[in-house]
Jmol script that loads the backbone (N, CA, C; Angstrom):
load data "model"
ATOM      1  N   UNK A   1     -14.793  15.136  19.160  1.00  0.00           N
ATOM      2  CA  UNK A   1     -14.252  15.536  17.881  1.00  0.00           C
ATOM      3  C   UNK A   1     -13.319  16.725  18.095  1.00  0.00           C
ATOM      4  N   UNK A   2     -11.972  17.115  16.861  1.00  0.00           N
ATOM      5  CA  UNK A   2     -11.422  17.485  16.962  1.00  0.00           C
ATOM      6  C   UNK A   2     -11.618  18.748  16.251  1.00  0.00           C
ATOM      7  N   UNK A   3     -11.123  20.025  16.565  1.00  0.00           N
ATOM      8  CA  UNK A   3     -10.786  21.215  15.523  1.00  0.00           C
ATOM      9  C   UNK A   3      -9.358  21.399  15.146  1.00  0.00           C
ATOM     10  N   UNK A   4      -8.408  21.304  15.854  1.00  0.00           N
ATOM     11  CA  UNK A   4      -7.165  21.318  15.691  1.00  0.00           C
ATOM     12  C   UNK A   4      -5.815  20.030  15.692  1.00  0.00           C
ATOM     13  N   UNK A   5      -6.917  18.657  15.658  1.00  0.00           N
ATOM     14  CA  UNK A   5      -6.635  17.421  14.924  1.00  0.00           C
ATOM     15  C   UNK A   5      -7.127  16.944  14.179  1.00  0.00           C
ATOM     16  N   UNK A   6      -6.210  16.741  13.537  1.00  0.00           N
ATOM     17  CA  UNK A   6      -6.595  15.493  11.526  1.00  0.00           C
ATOM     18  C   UNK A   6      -5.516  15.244  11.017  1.00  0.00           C
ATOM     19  N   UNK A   7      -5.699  14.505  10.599  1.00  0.00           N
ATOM     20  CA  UNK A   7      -4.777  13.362   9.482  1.00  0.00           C
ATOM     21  C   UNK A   7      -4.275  14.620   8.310  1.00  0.00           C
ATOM     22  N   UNK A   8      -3.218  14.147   8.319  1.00  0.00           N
ATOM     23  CA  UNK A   8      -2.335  14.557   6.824  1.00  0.00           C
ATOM     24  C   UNK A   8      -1.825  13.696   6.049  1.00  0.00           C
ATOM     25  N   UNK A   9      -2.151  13.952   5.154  1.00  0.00           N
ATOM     26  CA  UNK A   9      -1.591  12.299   3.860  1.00  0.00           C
ATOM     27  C   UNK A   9      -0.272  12.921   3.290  1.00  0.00           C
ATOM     28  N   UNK A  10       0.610  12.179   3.151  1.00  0.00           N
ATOM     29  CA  UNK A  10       2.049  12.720   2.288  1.00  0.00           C
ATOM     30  C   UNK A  10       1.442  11.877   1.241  1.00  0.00           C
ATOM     31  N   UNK A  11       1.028  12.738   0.141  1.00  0.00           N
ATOM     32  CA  UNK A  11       0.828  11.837  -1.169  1.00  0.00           C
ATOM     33  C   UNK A  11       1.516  11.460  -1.681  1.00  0.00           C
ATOM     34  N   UNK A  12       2.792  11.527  -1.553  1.00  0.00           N
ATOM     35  CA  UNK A  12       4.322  11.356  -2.320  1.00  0.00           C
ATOM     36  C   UNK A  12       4.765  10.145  -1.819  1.00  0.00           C
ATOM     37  N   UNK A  13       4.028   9.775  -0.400  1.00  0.00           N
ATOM     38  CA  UNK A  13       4.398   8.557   0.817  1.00  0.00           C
ATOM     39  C   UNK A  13       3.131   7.058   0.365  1.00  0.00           C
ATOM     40  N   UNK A  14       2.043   8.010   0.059  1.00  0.00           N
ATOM     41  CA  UNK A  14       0.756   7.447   0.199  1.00  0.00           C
ATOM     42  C   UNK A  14       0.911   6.435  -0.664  1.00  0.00           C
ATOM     43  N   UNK A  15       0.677   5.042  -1.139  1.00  0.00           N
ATOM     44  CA  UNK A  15       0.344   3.751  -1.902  1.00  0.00           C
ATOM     45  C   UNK A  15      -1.033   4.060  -2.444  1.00  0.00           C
ATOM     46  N   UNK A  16      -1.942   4.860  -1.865  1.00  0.00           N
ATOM     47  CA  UNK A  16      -3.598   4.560  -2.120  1.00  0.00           C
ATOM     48  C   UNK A  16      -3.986   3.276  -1.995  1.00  0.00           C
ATOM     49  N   UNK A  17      -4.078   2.425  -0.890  1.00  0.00           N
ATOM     50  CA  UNK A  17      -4.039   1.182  -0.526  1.00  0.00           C
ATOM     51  C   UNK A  17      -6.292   1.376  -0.256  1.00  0.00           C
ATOM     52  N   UNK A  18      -6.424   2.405   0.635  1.00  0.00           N
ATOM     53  CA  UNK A  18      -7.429   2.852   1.102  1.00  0.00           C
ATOM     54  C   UNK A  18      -7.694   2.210   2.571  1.00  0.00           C
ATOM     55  N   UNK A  19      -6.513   1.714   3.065  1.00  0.00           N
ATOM     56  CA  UNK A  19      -6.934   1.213   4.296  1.00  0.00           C
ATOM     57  C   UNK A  19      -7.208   2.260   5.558  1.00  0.00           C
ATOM     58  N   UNK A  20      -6.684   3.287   5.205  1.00  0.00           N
ATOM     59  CA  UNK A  20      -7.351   4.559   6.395  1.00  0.00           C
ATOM     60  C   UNK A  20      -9.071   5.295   6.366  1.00  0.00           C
ATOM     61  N   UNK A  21      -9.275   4.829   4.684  1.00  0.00           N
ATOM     62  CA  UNK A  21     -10.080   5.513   4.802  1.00  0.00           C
ATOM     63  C   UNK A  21     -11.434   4.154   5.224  1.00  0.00           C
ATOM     64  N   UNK A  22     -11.242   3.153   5.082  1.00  0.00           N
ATOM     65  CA  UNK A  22     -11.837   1.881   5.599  1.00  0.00           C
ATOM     66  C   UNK A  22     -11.485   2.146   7.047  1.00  0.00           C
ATOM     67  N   UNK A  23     -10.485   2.500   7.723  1.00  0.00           N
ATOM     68  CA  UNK A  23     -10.174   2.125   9.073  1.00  0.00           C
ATOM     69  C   UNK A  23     -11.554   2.995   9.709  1.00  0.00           C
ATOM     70  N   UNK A  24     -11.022   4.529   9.537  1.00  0.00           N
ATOM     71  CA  UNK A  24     -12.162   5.757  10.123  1.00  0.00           C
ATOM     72  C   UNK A  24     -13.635   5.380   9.972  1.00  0.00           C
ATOM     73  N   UNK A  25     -14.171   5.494  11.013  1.00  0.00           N
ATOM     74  CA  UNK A  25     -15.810   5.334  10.754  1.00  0.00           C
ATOM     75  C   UNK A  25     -16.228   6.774  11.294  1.00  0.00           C
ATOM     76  N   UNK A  26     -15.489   7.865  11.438  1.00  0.00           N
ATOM     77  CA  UNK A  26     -16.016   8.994  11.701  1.00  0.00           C
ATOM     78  C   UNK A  26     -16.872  10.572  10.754  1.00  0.00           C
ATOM     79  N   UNK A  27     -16.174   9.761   9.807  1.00  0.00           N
ATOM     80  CA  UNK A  27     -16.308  10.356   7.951  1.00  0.00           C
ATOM     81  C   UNK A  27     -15.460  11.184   7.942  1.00  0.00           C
ATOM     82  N   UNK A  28     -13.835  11.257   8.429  1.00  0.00           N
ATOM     83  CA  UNK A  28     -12.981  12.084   7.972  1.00  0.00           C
ATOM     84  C   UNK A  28     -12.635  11.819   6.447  1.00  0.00           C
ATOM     85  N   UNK A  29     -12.681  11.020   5.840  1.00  0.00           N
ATOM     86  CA  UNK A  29     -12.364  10.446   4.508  1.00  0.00           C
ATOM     87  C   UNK A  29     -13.773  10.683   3.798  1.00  0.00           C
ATOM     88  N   UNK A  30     -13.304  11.418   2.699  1.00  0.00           N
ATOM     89  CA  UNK A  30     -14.521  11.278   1.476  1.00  0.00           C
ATOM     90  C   UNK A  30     -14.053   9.664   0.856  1.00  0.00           C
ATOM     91  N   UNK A  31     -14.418   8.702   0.914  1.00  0.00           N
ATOM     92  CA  UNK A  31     -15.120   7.530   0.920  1.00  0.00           C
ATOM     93  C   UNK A  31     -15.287   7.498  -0.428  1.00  0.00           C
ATOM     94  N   UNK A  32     -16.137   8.319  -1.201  1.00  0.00           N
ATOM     95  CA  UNK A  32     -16.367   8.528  -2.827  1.00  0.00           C
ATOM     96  C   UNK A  32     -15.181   8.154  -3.294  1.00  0.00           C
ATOM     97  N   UNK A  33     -13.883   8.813  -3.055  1.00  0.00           N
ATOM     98  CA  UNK A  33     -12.882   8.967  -4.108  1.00  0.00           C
ATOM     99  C   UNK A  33     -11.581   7.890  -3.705  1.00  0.00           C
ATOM    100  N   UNK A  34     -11.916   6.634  -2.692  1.00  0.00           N
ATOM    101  CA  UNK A  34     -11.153   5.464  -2.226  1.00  0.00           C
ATOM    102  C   UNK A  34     -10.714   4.936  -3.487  1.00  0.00           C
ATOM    103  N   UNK A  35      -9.996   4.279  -3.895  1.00  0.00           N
ATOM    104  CA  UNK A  35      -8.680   4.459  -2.537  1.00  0.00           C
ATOM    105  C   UNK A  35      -7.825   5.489  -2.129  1.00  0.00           C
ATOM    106  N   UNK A  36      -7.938   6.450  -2.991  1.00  0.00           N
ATOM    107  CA  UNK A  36      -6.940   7.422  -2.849  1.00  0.00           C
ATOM    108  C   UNK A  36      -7.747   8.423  -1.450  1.00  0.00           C
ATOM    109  N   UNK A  37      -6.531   8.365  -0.219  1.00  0.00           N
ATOM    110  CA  UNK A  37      -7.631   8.563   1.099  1.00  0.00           C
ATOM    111  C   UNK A  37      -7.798  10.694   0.468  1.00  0.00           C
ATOM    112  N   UNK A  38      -8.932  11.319   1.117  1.00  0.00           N
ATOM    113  CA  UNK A  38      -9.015  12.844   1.026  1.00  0.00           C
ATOM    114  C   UNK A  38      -9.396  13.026   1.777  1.00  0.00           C
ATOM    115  N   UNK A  39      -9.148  13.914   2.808  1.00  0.00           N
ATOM    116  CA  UNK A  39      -9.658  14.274   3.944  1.00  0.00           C
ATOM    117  C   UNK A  39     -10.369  15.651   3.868  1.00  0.00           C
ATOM    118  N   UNK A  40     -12.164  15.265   3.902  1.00  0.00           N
ATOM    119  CA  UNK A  40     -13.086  16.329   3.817  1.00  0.00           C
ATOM    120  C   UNK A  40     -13.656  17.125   4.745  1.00  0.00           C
ATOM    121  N   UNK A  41     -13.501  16.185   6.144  1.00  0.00           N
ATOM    122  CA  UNK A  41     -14.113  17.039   7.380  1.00  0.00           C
ATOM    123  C   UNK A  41     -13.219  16.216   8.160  1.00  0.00           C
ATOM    124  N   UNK A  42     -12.180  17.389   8.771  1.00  0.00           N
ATOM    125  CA  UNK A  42     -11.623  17.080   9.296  1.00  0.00           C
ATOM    126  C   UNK A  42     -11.948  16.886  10.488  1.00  0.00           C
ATOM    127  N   UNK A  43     -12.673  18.436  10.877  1.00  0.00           N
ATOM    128  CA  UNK A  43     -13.029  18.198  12.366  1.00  0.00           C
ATOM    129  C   UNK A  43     -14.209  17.295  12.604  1.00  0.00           C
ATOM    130  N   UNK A  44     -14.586  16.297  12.249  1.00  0.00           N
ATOM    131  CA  UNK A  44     -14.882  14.662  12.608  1.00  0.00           C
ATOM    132  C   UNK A  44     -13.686  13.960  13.205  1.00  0.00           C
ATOM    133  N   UNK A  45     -12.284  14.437  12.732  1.00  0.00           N
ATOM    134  CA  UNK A  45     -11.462  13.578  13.953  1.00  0.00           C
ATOM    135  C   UNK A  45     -11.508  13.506  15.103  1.00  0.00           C
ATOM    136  N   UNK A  46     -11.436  12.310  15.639  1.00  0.00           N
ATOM    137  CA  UNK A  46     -11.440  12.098  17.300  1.00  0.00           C
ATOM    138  C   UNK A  46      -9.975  12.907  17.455  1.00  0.00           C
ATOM    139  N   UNK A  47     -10.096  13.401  18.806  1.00  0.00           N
ATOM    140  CA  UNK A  47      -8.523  14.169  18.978  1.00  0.00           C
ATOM    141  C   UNK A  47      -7.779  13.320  19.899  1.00  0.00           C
ATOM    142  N   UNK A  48      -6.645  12.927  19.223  1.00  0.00           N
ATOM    143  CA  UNK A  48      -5.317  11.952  19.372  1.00  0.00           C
ATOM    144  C   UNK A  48      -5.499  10.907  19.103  1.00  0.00           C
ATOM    145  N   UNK A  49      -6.949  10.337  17.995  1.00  0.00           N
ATOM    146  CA  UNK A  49      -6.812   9.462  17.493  1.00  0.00           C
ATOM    147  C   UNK A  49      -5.738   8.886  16.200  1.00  0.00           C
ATOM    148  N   UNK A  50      -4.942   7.732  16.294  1.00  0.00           N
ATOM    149  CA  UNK A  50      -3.908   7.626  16.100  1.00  0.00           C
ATOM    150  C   UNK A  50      -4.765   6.367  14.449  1.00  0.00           C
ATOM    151  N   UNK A  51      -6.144   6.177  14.669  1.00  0.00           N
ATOM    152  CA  UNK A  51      -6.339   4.666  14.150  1.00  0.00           C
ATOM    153  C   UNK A  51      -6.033   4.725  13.143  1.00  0.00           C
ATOM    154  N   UNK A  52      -6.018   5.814  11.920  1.00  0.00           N
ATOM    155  CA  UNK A  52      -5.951   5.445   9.991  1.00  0.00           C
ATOM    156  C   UNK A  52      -4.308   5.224  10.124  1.00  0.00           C
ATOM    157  N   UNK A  53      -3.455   6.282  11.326  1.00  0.00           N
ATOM    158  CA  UNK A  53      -2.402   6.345  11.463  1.00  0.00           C
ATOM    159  C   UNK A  53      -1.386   5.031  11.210  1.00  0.00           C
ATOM    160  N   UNK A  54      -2.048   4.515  12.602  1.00  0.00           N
ATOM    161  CA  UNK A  54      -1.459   3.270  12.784  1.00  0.00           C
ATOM    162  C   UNK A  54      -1.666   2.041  11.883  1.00  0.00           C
ATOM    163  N   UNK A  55      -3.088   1.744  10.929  1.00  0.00           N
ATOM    164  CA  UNK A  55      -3.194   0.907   9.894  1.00  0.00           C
ATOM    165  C   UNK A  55      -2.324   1.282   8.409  1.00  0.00           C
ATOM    166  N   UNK A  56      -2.143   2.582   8.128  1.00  0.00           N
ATOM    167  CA  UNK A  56      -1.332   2.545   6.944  1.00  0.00           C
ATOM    168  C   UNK A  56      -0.088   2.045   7.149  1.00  0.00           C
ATOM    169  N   UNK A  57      -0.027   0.900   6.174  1.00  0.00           N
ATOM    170  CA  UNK A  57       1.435   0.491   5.464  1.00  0.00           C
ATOM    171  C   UNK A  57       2.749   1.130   5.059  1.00  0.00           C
ATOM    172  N   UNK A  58       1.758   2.192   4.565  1.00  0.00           N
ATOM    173  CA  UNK A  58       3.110   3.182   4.000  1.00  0.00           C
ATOM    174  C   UNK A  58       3.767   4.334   5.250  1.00  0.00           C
ATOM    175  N   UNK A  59       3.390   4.101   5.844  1.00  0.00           N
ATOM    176  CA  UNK A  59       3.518   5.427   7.130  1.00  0.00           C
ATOM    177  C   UNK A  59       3.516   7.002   6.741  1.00  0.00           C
ATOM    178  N   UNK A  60       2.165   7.040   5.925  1.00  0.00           N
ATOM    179  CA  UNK A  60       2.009   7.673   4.711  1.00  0.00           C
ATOM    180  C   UNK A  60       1.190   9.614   5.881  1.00  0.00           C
ATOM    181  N   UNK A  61       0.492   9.050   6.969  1.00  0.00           N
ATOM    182  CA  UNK A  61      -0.303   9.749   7.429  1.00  0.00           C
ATOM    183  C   UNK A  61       0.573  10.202   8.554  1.00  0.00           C
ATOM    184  N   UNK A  62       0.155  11.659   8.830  1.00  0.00           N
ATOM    185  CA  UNK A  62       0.541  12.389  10.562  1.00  0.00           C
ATOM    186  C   UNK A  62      -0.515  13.036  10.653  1.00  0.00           C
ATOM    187  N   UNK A  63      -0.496  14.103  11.846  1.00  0.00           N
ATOM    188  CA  UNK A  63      -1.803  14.519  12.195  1.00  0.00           C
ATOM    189  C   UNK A  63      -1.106  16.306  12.224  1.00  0.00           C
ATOM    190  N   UNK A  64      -2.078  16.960  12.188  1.00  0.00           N
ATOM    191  CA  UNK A  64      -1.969  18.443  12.799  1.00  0.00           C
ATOM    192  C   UNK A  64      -2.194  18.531  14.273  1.00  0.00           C
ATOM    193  N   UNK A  65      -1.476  18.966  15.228  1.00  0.00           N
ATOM    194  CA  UNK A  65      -1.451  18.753  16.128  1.00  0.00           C
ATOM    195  C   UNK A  65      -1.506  18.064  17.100  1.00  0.00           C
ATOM    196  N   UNK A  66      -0.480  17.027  16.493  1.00  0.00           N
ATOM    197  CA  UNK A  66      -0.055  15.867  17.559  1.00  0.00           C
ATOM    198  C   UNK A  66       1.220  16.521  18.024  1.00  0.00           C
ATOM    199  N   UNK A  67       1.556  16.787  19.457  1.00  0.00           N
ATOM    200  CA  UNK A  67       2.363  16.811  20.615  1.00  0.00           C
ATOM    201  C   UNK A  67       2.585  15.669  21.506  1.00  0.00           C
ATOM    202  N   UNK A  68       2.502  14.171  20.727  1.00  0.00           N
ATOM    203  CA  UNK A  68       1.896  12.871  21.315  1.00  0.00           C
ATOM    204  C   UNK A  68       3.922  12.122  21.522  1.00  0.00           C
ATOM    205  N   UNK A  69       4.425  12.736  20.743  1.00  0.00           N
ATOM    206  CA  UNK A  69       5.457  11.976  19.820  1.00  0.00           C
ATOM    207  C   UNK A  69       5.159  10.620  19.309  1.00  0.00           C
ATOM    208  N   UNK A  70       4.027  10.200  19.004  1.00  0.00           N
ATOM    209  CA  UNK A  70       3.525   9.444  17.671  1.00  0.00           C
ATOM    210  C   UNK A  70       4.366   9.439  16.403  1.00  0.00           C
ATOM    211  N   UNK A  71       4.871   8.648  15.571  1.00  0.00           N
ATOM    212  CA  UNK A  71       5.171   8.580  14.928  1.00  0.00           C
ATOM    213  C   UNK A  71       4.730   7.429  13.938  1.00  0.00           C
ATOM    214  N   UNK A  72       4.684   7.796  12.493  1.00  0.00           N
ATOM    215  CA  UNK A  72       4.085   6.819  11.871  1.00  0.00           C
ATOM    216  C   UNK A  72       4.936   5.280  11.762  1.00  0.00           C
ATOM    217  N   UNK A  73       4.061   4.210  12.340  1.00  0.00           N
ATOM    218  CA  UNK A  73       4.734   2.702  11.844  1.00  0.00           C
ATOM    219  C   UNK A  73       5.523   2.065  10.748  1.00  0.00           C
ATOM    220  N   UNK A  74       5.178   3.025   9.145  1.00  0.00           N
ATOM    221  CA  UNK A  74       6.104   2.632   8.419  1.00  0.00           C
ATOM    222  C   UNK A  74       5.781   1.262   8.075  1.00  0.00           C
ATOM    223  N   UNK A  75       4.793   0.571   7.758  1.00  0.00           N
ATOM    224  CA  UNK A  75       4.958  -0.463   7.247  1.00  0.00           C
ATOM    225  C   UNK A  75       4.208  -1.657   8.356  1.00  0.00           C
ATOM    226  N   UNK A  76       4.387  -1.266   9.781  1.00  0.00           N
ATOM    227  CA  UNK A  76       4.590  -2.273  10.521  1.00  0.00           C
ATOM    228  C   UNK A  76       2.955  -1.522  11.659  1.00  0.00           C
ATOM    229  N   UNK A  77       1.544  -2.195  11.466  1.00  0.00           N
ATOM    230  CA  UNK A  77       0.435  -1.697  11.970  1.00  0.00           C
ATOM    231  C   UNK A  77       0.477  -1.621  13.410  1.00  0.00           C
ATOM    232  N   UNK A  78       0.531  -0.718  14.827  1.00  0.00           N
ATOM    233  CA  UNK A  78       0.543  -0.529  15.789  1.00  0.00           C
ATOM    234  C   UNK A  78      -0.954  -0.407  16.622  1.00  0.00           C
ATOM    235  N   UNK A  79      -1.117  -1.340  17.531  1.00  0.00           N
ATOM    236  CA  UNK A  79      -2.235  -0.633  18.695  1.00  0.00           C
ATOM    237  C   UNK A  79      -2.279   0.529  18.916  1.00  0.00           C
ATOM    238  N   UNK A  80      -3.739   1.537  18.858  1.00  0.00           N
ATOM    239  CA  UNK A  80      -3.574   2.678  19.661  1.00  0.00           C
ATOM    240  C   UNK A  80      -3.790   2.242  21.281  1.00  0.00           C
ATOM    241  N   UNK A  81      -2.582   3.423  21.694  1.00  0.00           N
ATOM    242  CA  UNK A  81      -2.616   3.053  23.478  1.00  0.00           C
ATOM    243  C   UNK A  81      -2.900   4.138  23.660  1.00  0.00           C
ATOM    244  N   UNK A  82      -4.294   4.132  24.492  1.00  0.00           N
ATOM    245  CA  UNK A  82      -4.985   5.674  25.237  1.00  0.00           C
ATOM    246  C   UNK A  82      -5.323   6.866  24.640  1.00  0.00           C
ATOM    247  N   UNK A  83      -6.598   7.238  24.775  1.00  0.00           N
ATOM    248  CA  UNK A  83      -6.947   8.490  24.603  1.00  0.00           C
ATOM    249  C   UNK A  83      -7.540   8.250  23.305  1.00  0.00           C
ATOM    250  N   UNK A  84      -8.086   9.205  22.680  1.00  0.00           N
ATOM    251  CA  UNK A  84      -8.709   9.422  21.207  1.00  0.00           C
ATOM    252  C   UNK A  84      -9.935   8.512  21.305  1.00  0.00           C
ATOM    253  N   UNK A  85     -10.090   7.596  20.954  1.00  0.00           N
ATOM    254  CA  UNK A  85     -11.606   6.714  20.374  1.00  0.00           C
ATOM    255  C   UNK A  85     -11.306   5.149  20.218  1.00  0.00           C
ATOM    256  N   UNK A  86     -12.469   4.873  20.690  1.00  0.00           N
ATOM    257  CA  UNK A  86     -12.628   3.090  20.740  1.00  0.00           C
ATOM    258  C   UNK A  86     -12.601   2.548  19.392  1.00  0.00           C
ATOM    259  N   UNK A  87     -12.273   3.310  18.688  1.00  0.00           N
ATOM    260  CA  UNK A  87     -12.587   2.766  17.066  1.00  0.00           C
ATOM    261  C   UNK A  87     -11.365   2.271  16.414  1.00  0.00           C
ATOM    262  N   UNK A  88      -9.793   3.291  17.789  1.00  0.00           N
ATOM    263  CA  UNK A  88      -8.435   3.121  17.295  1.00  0.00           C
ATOM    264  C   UNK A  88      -7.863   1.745  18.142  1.00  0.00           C
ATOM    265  N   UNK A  89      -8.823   1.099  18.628  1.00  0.00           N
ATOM    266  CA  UNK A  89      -7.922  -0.232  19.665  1.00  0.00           C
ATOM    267  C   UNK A  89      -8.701  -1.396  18.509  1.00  0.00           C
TER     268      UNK A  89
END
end "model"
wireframe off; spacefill off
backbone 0.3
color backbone group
């Protein structure tokens, strides 16, 4: 787990689809308030996990301290390749 990685939602980007907060099984997402994703504990993120990343549609999510050059898919869902958690392949 991470202290200085987690997800950031652009709510302005976000659909509220809730597919990030379905993706995470780590409980970064308060879950209660789906679809609209909220991120309550962050440091439950795996660090350089890319997975809510790569399932949102909207390319709605980035992280705090990614130095990965990751960038969000935009529409189009990506494999995570390496590092972070078995939860993102």
């Amino acid at each position: 787990m991470a202290e200085k990685w987690y997800p950031v939602i652009d709510y302005i980007t976000c659909i509220e689809c809730g597919t990030c907060s379905a993706k995470c099984g780590h409980g970064v997402y308060d879950t209660s308030k789906a679809p609209s994703p909220v991120v309550v504990r962050p440091v439950n993120c795996v660090d350089h996990c890319h997975g809510c990343g790569n399932v949102c549609p909207a390319g709605a999510i980035t992280y705090v301290g990614d130095n990965t050059g990751w960038v969000p898919p935009h529409g189009t869902p990506v494999p995570e390749t390496g590092g972070g958690c078995s939860c993102c392949s």
